[in-house]
N, C-alpha and C positions, 0 to 999 in steps of 0.2 A: 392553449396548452400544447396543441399538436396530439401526434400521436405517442402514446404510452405503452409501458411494459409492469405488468402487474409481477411482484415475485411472491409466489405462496412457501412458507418457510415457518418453523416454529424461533421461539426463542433462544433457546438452546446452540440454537447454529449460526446466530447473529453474527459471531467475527467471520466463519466463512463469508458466507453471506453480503458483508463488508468489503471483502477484498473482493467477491465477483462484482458487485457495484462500482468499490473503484475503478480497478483496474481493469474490466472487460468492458463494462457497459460505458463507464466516462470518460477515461481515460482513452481506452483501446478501441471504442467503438463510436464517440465522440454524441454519446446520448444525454439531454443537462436531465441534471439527478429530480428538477421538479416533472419531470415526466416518469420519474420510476416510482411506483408503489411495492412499499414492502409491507406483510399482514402483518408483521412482530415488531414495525414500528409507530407503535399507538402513539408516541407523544410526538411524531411529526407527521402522520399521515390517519387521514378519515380512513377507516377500514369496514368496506361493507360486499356486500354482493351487488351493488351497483356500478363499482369499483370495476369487477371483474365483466359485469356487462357491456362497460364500456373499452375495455382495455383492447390493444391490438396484437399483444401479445403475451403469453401465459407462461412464466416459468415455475415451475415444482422445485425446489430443494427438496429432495427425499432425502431422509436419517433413519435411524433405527425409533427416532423418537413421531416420526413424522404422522406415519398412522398409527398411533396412539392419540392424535391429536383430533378433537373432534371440530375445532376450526378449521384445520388445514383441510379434513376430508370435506367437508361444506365447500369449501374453497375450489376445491377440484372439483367438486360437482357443478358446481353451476360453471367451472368454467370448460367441463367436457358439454354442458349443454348447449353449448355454442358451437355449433357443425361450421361456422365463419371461422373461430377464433385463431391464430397460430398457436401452438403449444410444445413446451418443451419437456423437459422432464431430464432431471440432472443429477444424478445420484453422489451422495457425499462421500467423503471416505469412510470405507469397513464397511460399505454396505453394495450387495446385490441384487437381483432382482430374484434370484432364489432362496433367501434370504428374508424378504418383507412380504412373503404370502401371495395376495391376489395381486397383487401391486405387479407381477412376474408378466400378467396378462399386457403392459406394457414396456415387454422388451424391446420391440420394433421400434420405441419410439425414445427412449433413453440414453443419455451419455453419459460417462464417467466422469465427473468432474478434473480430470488429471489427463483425460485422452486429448494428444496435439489435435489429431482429426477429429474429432468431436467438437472441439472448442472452437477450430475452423467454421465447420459446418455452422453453429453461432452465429459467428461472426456474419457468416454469407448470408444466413437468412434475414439478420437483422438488419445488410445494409440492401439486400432488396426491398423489405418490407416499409423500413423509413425511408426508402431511395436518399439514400447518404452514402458517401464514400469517403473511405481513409487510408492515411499511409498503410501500405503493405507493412514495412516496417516498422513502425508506431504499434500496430497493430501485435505484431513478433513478439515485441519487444514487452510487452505489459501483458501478452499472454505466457509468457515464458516465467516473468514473474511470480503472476498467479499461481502457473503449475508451481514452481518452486518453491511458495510459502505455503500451499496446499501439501504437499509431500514431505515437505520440513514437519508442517501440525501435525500429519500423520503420524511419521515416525515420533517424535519427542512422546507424542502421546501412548504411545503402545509403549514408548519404553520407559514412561513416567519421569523423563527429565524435565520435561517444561511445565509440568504440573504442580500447582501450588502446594502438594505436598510431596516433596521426592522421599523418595523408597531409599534411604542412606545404605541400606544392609546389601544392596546392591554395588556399591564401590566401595573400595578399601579406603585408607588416608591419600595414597600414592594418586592415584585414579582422581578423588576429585582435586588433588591439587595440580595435578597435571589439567585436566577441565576448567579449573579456576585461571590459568594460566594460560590457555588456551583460547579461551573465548577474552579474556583480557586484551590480549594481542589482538586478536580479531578488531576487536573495539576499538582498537587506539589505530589499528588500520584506519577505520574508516574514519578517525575524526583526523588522520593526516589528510588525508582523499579529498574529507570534504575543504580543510582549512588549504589544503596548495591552487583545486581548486577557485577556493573564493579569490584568492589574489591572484590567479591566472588571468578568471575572469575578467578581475578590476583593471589589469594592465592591458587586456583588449577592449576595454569600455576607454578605457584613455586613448588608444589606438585610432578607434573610432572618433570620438570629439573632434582630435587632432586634424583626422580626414575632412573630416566637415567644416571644419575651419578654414582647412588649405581653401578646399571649395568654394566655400563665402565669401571668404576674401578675394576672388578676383571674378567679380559678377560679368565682365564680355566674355567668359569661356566656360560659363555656368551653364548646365546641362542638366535638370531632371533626373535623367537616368544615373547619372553618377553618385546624386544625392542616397539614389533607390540603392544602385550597388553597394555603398556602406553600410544603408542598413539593413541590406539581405545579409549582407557579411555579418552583422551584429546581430541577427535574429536568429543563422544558424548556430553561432557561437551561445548564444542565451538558451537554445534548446538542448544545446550537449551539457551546458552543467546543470538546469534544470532534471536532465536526465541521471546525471549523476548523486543531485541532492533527493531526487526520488529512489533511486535505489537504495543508497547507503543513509537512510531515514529508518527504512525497511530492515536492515541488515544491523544497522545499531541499536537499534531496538531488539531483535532479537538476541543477541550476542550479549549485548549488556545485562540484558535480564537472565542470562545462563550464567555470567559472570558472575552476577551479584548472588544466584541460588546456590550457585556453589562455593563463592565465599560464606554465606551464613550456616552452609553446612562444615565448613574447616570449621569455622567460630563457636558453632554449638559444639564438637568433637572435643573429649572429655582427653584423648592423645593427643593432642595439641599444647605443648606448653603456653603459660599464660604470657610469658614474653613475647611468642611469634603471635601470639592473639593479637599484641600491641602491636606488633609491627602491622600486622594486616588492616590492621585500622588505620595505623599512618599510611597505608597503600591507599588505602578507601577513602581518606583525605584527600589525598594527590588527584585521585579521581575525580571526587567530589568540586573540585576547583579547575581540573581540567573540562569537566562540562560546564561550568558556569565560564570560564572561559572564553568554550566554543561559543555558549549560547550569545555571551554579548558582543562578539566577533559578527556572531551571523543580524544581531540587532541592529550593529552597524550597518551591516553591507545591505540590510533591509531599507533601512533610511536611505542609502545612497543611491537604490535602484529606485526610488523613487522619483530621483532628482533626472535622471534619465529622459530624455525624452522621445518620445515617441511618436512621431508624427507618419512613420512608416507603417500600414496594417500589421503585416508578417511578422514585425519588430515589435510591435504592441502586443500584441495573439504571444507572441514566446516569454515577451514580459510577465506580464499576468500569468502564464505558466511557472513562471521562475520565481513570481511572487508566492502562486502556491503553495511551493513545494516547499520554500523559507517558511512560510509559515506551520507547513507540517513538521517541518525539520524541528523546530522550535517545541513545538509540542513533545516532539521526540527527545529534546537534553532536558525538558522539563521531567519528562517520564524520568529519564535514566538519575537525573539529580535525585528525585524522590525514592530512587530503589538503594541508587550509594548512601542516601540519610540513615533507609532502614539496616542496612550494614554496618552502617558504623555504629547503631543503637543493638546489633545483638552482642 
């Protein structure tokens, strides 16, 4: 198994929690996810104090809910009992260390979940301790992320937009049709983004063939290296839109689900005449078909990177990234299809 990272966390805080998994420790820090233990996920990990015996490195999510928790304080016990252990301590948003009482005794040793240098420092510890190293940039890039859906959650939450009951008395008609219209637009951004690049893609996967072809076809001036340079050429280009179907995955998903909360809030609005109700449902059609759509766009181009081959490392490593994130994508027009169904049923 290697060495491990145990995360002591309650339930509660599971989507954070999730996105520092993805994006810091997998993604960003290149750790496989069967070496991370998390205590709040019982149906895919043994959770014991054995666990934490063994573990090489000890992360805390602290919440407001945290020590309330007479798991997670078990948890930290046995693993400050370990004068060996690394340990981190991460505090979530809306919370300080003046704030959670005795917990204060370890300011020295806590970061802010949202802090650049904080999440650095992470990073540093964790590729000396696995002695692993990763792109500086890779690295950047999926911690800039994190900060940004971290402080996205933050604010939505304080101001009850993204919360499965929004506060209506808080905006007028104007307000949230302008936010309905707004996050719309967002949404259709990214599924231009992703559909120009799926066919960008596909016209430098043909690019490629072509090269490799020229190349085969005339075996006394065949050369290895040339073979390689095609497909480092095709491995950088498969990591830029990989990059891109991870971000705007991220970003549709949010936006869409703003879209759809503040449509069903015009729809339940009793100042709404019942004609533009109906129009807004034939909006929410268009929608609805515009992700089914993308999704089978992207089931295509799924199947086609299949056919790809792969005989380069670096080409292979960015494939399989690219397969990923299609697959998350997918998950993500599954999501949004199921939020446009519910709007068009209010």
């Amino acid at each position: 198994m290697g060495k491990s990272v145990y995360i002591s966390h309650t339930s509660q805080d599971q989507r954070i929690v999730s996105l520092f998994v993805d994006l810091l420790l997998c993604k960003g820090s290149g750790i496989r996810r069967e070496n991370i233990i998390c205590s709040a996920q019982t149906l895919q990990y043994l959770v014991s104090v054995e666990s934490i015996k063994s573990c090489d490195l000890f992360i805390m999510m602290v919440s407001e809910q945290y020590r309330a928790n007479d798991i997670c304080l078990n948890e930290m016990g046995a693993a400050w009992a370990r004068e060996d252990l690394s340990r981190i301590v991460l505090l979530l948003p809306g919370v300080t260390f003046d704030e959670i009482g005795w917990l204060r005794d370890l300011r020295k040793k806590g970061i802010q979940c949202a802090d650049d240098t904080g999440l650095d420092s992470i990073h540093d510890l964790i590729m000396g301790l696995f002695e692993m190293r990763t792109q500086t940039a890779m690295w950047n890039y999926y911690k800039s992320l994190f900060i940004q859906q971290v402080t996205a959650n933050s604010e939505t939450r304080s101001s009850g937009v993204a919360q499965d009951v929004l506060c209506e008395e808080e905006f007028d008609l104007l307000d949230i049709r302008e936010q309905f219209d707004r996050y719309s637009e967002e949404s259709n951004k990214c599924l231009r983004v992703l559909s120009n690049s799926t066919k960008q893609y596909g016209e430098r996967m043909r690019q490629m063939t072509s090269e490799l072809n020229s190349i085969s076809s005339n075996p006394k001036r065949f050369r290895p290296e040339q073979i390689r340079e095609v497909f480092l050429k095709g491995a950088r280009a498969t990591d830029e839109v990989a990059e891109i179907f991870e971000h705007n995955a991220i970003q549709l998903r949010a936006n869409f689900g703003k879209t759809m909360k503040f449509g069903i809030m015009l729809q339940r609005s009793e100042s709404v005449p019942d004609d533009v109700k109906d129009m807004n449902r034939e909006e929410g059609l268009k929608m609805v078909n515009a992700m089914m759509e993308a999704r089978e766009e992207l089931k295509g181009f799924r199947q086609q990177l299949n056919q790809v081959i792969d005989i380069d490392k670096s080409f292979k490593n960015a494939k399989n990234r690219l397969k990923a994130a299609s697959d998350k994508l997918l998950e993500v027009f599954s999501f949004c299809i199921n939020q446009a169904m519910e709007f068009q049923m209010s």
